[in-house]
VOTIKOL-461498 format. One line per 4 residues: number of its first residue (from 1); their letters; for each residue z, x, y of C-alpha. Coordinates in nm, 3 decimals. Each point is the difference from the previous one (the first is absolute). Layout:
<sites>
NUM = a = Z X Y ~ ...;
</sites>
This chain:
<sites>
1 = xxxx = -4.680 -0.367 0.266 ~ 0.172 0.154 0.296 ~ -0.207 0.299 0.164 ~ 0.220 0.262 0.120;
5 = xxxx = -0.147 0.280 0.249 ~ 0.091 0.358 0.094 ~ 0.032 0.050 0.402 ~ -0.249 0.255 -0.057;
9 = xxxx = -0.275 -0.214 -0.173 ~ 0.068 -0.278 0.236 ~ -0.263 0.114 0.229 ~ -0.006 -0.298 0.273;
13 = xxxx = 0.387 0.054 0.115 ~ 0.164 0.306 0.204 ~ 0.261 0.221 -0.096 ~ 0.190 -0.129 0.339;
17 = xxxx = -0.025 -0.343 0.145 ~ 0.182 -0.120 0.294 ~ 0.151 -0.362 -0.089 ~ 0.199 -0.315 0.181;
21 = xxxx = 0.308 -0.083 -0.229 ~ 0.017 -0.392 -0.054 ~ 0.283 -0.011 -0.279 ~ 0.198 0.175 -0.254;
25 = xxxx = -0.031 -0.065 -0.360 ~ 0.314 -0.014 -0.221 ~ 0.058 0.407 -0.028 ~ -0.008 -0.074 0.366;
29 = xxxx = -0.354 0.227 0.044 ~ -0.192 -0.120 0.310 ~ -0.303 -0.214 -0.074 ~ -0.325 0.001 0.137;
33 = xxxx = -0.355 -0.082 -0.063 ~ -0.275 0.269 0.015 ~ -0.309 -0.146 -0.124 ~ 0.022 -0.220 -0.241;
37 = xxxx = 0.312 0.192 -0.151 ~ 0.337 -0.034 0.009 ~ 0.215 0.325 0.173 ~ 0.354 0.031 -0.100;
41 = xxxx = 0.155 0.277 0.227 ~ 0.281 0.210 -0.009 ~ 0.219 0.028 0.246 ~ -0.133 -0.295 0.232;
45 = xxxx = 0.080 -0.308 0.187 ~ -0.081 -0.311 0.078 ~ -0.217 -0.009 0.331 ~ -0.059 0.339 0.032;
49 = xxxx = -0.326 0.195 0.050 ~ 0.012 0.325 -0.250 ~ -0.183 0.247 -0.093 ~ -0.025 0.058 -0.374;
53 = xxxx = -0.060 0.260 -0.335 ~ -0.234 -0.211 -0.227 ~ 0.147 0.057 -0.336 ~ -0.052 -0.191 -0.370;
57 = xxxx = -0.259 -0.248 -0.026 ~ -0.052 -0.320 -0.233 ~ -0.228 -0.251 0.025 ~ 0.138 -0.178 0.301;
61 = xxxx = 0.259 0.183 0.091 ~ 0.106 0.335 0.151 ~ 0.320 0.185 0.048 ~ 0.063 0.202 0.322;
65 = xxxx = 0.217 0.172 0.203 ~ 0.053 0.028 0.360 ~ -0.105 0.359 0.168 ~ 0.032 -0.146 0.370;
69 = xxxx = 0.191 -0.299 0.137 ~ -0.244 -0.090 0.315 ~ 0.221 -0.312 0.129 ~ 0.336 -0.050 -0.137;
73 = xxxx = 0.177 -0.278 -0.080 ~ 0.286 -0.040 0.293 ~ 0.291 0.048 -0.252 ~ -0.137 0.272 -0.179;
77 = xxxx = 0.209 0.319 -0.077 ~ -0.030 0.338 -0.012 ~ 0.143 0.144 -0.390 ~ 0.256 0.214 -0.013;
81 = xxxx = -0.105 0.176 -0.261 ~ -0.234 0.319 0.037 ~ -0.157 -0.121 -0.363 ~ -0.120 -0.333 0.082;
85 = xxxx = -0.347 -0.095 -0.072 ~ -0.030 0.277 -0.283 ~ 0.355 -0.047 -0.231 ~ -0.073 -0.319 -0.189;
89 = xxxx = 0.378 -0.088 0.019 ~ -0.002 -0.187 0.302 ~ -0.309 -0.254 0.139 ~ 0.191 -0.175 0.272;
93 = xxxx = 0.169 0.238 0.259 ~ -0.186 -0.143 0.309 ~ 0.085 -0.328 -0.082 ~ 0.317 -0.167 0.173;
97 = xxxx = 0.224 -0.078 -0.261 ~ 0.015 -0.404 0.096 ~ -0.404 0.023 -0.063 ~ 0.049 0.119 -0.380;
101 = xxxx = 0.257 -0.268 -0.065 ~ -0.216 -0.232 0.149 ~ -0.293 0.075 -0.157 ~ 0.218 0.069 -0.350;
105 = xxxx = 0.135 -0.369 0.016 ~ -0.307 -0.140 0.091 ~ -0.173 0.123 -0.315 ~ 0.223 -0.100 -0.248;
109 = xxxx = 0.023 -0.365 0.099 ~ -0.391 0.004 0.074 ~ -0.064 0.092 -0.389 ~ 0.288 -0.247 -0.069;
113 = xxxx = -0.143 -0.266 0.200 ~ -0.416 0.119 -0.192 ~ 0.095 0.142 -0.325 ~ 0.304 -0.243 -0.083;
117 = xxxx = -0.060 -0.303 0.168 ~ 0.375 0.000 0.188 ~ 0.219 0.051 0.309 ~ 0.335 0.114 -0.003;
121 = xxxx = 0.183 -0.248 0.116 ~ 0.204 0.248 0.187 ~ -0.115 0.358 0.123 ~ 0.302 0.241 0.122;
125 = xxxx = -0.044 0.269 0.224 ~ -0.097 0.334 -0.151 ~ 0.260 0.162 -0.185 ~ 0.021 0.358 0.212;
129 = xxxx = 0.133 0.365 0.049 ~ -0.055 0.345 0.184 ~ -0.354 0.056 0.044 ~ 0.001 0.343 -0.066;
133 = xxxx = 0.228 0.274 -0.187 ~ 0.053 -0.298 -0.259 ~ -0.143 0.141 -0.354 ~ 0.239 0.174 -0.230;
137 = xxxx = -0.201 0.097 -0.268 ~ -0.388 0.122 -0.003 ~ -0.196 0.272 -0.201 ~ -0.168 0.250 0.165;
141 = xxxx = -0.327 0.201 -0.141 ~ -0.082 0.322 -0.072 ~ -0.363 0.138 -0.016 ~ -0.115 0.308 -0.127;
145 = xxxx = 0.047 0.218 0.308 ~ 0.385 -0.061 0.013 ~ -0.055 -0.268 0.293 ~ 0.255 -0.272 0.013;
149 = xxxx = -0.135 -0.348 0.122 ~ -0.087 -0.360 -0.071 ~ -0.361 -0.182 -0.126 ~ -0.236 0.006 0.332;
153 = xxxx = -0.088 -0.313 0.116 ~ -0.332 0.034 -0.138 ~ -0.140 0.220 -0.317 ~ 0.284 0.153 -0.237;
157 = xxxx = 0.065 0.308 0.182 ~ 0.364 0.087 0.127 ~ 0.078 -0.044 0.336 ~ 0.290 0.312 0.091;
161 = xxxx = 0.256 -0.153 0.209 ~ 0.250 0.151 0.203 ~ 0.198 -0.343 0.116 ~ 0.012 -0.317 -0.208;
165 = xxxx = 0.206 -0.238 0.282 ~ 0.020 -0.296 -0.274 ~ 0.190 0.230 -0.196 ~ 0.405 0.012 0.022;
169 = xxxx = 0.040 0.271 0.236 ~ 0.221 0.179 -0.289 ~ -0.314 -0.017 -0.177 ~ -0.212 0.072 0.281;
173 = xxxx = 0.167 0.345 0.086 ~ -0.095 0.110 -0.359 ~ -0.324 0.066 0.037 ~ -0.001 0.322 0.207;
177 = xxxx = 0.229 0.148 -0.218 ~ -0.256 -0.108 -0.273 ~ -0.290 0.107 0.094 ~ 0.174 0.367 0.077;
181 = xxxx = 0.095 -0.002 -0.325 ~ -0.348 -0.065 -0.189 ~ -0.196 0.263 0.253 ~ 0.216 0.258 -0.169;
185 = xxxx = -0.049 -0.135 -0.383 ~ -0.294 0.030 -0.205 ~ -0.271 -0.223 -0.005 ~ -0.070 -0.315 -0.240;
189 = xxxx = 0.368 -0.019 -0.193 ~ 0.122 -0.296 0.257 ~ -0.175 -0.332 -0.004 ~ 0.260 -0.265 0.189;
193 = xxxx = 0.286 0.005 0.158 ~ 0.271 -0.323 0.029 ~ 0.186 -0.036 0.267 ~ 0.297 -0.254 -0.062;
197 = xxxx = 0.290 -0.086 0.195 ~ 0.313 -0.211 -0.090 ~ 0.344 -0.064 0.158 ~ 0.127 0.392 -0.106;
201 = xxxx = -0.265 0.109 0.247 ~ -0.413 0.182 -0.084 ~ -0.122 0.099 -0.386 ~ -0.327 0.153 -0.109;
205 = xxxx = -0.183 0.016 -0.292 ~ -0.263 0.267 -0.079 ~ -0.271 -0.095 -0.284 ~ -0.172 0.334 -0.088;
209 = xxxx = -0.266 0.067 -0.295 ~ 0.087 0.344 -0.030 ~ 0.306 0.147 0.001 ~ 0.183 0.153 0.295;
213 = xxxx = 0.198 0.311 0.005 ~ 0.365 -0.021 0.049 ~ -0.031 0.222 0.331 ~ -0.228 -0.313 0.116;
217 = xxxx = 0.271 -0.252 -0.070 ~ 0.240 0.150 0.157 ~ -0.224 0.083 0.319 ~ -0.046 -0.391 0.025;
221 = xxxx = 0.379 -0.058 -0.041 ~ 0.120 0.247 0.306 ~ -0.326 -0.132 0.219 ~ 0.114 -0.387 -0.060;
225 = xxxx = 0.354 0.027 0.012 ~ 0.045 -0.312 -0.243 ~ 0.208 -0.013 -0.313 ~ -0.261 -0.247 -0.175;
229 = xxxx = -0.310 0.194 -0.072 ~ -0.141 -0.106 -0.332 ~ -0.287 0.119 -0.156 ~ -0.257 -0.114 -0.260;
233 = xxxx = -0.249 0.173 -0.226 ~ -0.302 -0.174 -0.109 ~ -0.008 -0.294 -0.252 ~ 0.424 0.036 0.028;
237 = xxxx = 0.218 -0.268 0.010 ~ 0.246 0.171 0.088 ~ 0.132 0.193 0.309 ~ 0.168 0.348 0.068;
241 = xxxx = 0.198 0.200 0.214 ~ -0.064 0.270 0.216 ~ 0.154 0.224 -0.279 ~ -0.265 -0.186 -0.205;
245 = xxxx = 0.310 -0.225 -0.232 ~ -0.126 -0.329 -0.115 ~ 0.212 -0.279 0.202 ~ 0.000 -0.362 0.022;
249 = xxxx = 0.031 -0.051 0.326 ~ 0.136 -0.288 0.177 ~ -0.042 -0.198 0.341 ~ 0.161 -0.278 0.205;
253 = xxxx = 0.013 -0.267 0.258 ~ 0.245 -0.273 0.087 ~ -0.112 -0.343 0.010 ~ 0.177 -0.307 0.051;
257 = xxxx = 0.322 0.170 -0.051 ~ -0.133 0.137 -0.344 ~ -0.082 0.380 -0.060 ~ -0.354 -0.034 -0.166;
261 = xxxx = -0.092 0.353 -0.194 ~ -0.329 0.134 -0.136 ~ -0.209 0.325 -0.114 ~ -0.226 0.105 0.270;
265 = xxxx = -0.288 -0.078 -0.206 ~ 0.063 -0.401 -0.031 ~ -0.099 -0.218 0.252 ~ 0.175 -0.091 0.301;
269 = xxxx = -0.083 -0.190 0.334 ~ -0.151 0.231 0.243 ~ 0.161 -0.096 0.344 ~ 0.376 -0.089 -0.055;
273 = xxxx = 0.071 -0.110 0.313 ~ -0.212 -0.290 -0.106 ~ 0.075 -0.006 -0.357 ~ 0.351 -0.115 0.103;
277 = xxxx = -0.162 -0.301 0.234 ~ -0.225 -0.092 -0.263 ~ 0.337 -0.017 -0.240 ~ 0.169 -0.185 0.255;
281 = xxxx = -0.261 -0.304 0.043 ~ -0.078 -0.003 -0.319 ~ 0.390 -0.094 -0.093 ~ -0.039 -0.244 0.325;
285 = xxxx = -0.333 -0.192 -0.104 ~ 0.097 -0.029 -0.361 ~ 0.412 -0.107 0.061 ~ 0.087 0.084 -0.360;
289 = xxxx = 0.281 -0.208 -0.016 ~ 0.274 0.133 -0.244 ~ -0.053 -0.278 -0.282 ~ -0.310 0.090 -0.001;
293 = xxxx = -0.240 0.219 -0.300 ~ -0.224 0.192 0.178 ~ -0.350 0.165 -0.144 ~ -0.113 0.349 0.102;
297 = xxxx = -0.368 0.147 -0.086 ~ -0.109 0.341 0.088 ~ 0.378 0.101 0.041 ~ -0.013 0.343 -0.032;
301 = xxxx = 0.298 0.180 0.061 ~ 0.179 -0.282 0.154 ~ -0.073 0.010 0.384 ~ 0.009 -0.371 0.049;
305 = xxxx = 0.189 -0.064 -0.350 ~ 0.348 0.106 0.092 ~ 0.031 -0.190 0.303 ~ -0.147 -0.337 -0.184;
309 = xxxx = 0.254 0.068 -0.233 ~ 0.293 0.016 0.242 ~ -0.088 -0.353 0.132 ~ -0.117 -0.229 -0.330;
313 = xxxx = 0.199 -0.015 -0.310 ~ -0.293 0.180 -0.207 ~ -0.319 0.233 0.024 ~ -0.220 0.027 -0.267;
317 = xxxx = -0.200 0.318 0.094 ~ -0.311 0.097 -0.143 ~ -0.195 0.284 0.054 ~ -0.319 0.166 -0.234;
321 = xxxx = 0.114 0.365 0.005 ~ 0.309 0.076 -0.230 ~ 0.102 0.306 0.200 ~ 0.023 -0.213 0.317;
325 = xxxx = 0.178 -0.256 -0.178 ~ 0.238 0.229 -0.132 ~ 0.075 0.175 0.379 ~ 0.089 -0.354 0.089;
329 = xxxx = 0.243 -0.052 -0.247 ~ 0.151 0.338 0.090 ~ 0.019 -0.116 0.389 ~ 0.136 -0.366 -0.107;
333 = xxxx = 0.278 0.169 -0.207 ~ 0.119 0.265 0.278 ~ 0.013 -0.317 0.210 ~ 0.259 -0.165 -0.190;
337 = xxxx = -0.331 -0.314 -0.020 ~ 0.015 -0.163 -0.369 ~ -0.185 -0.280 0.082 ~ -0.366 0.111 -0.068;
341 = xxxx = -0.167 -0.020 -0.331 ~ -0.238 0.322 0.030 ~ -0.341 -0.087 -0.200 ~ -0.328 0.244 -0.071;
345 = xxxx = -0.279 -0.213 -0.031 ~ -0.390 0.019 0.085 ~ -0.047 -0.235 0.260 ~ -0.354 -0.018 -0.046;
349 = xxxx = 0.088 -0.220 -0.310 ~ -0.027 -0.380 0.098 ~ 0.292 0.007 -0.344 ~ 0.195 0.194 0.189;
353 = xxxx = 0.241 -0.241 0.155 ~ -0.036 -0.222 -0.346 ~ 0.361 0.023 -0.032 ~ 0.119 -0.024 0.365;
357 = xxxx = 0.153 -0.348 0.045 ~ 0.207 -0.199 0.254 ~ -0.089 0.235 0.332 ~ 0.044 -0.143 0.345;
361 = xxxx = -0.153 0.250 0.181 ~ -0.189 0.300 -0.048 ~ -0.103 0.328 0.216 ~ -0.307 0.222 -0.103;
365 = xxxx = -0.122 0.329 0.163 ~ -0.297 0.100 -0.188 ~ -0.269 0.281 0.087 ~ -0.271 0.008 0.144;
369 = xxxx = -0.227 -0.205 -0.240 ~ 0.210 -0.294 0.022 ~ 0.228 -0.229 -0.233 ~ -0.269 -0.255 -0.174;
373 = xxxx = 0.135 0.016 -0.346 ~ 0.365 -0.023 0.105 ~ -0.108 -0.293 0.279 ~ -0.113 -0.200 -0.306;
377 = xxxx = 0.293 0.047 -0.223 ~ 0.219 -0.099 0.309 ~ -0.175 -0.316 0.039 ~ 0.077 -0.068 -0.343;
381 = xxxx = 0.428 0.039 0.067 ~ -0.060 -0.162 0.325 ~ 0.306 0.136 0.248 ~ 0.047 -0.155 0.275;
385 = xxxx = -0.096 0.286 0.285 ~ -0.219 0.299 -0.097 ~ 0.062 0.306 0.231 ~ -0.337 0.202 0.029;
389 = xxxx = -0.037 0.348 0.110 ~ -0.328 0.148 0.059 ~ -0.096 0.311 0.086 ~ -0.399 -0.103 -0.037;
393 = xxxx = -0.113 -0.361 0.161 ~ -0.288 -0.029 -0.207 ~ 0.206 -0.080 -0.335 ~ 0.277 -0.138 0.211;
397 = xxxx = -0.277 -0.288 0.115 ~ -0.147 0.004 -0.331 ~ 0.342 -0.060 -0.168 ~ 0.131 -0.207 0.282;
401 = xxxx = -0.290 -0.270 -0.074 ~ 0.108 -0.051 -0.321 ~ 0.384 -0.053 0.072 ~ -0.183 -0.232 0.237;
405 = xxxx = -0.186 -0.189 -0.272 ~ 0.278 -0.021 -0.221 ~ 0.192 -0.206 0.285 ~ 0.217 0.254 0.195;
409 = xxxx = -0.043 0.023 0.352 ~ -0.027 0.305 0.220 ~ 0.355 -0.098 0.237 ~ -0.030 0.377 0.168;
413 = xxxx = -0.153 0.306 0.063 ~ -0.057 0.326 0.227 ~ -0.087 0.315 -0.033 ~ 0.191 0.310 -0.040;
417 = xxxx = -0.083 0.307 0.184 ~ 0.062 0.290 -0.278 ~ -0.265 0.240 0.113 ~ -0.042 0.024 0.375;
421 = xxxx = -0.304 0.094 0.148 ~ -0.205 -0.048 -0.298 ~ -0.185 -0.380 -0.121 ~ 0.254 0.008 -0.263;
425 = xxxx = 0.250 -0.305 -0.024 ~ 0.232 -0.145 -0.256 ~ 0.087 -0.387 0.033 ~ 0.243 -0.249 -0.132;
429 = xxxx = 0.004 -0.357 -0.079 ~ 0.197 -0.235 -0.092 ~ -0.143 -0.288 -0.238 ~ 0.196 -0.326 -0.034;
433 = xxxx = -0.045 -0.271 -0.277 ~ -0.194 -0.285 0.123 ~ -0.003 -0.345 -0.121 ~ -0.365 -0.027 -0.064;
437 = xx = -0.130 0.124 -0.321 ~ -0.200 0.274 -0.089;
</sites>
């Protein structure tokens, strides 16, 4: 059995130790040895002599963060954010952007090369974007004093921020008007607060548990200026105005000459600057040619399905939740596309796909925990390319070693950079048919 310890019944180690950075680990922490533990350390890099906050403790390994940078790395950078080091948004504001990428590609094709016994045969630059002022959507906390922040960086306290430069700035010049607006409300009715931007401009949603006067709404309204303020009571599905009427409220973007819609609850890709390159390369790697039945898992709404459709001759498009699958027909029918077959299914089903026949190629964008059930029912119909989005490597090498296996090969890959300044990455590949057999 693993022994876990407490910093404070660990009596043989500091509270502070002063460290020389050898590494970074894949959440690109700094590593370094202090005894015969491992240090993983916030904010860190390689070569560099810091000063650290001794924080949880397992057997053999310890998590830090650095108090003091004693000698710097040459390319290191000072954040611009005032909240770096404490907000838990961001890890990697001193880092030159060319070091995450580096360090972001490196990783992937390191577990590729451990974990599923391949190399791509081709690796493309990073897919890139702004590296700040790029995030269009993000929820905000509220604690029990009224103060208006994100998760710290360590512990589940809120952080209060006054400037949040990964944020659009539409977004970003919200927040004073915000946190004007809850010093002047009582305490403990708001919990979160969504900010959300589209292509008609900024929209907010407030979640509250209690409910709020209409003198409060309409203080909110004249301090943000914005037509789109939404709010939400507790356990509600729903939204409402600021004159408290129950709406359904819509959103937009335009994407590959398509006008995509959705309720500001669904889910939609954070940084669309990138969500449109991401698009783009996808349609490039996979060449759905326009004889061709395409396969879509994970579909949601239709972010990559409407553009697969306008190049192939048919999408079948299957996603698990039925109210996503029904937005998607909506946005395939006010886009004049008749060429998808929409399908609820759970994907999690290996029978599934049981009906799914004569496919030559297929794209899937599944969460976070990966695509195994859906990677084995595709082996079964066999296209001939499988697109892969990932927005976790760990099931993306898990799942790639098994479209290995079953005789694809891995013909491309990069990473994408969604999330700047944090160890977050998405990837793509591209798997090809081989002739050897699985």
């Amino acid at each position: 059995m693993v022994k876990f310890f407490r910093p404070e019944t660990d009596k043989n180690l500091p509270k502070t130790a002063k460290l020389s950075i050898t590494g970074l680990d894949h959440k690109l922490r700094g590593i370094a040895k202090l005894g015969h533990k491992t240090v993983f350390a916030d904010g860190a890099l390689p070569g560099e002599q810091v000063e650290v906050r001794l924080g949880k403790q397992k057997a053999k390994v310890i998590e830090a963060s650095v108090i003091d940078v004693l000698e710097a790395h040459p390319d290191r950078l000072s954040p611009p954010c005032k909240h770096f080091g404490h907000c838990g948004g961001c890890q990697l504001q001193m880092m030159p952007s060319s070091m995450q990428l580096e360090y972001k590609q490196n990783n992937v094709q390191e577990q590729l090369e451990r974990w599923a016994n391949t190399k791509p045969l081709s690796v493309e630059p990073p897919l890139t974007g702004a590296n700040y002022g790029y995030r269009r959507r993000s929820r905000l906390h509220v604690n029990a004093n009224n103060q208006l922040g994100f998760i710290a960086n360590e512990g589940k306290a809120i952080v209060t921020i006054g400037q949040c430069p990964i944020l659009e700035p539409a977004l970003e010049s919200l927040l004073k008007p915000l946190r004007q607006w809850l010093s002047g409300i009582k305490k403990k009715l708001v919990t979160h607060i969504e900010l959300l931007a589209d292509d008609l401009g900024a929209a907010l949603v407030v979640r509250h548990i209690r409910p709020l006067s209409n003198s409060d709404r309409q203080a909110l309204s004249e301090l943000l200026g914005i037509e789109r303020l939404w709010f939400q009571p507790d356990k509600a599905n729903v939204l409402f105005d600021v004159n408290n009427q129950e709406l359904e409220p819509q959103m937009s973007y335009e994407l590959d000459g398509a006008n995509l819609t959705y309720h500001p609850k669904n889910f939609t890709q954070a940084n669309r600057e990138m969500n449109q390159k991401m698009v783009a390369q996808a349609m490039t790697w996979l060449a759905p040619q326009s004889h061709e039945r395409v396969l879509e898992l994970f579909s949601g709404m239709g972010n990559f399905t409407l553009a697969l459709a306008k190049r192939s001759q048919r999408v079948i498009a299957i996603e698990g939740s039925e109210d996503m699958v029904a937005r998607g027909r909506y946005n395939a029918h006010i886009n004049d596309c008749e060429s998808i077959q929409w399908l609820a299914a759970d994907l999690s089903d290996p029978k599934a796909l049981s009906d799914v026949v004569d496919i030559d190629c297929a794209l899937l964008d599944p969460p976070r925990d990966g695509a195994e059930a859906a990677i084995e029912a595709l082996i079964g119909i066999l296209p001939q390319r499988i697109l892969y989005v990932s927005c976790h490597s760990a099931t993306f090498v898990r799942d790639a070693a098994r479209l290995v296996k079953a005789g694809y090969e891995l013909s491309q890959l990069n990473v994408m950079d969604m999330f700047p300044q944090t160890y977050h990455s998405e990837v793509m590949g591209l798997f090809e048919r081989s002739n050897r057999k699985g």
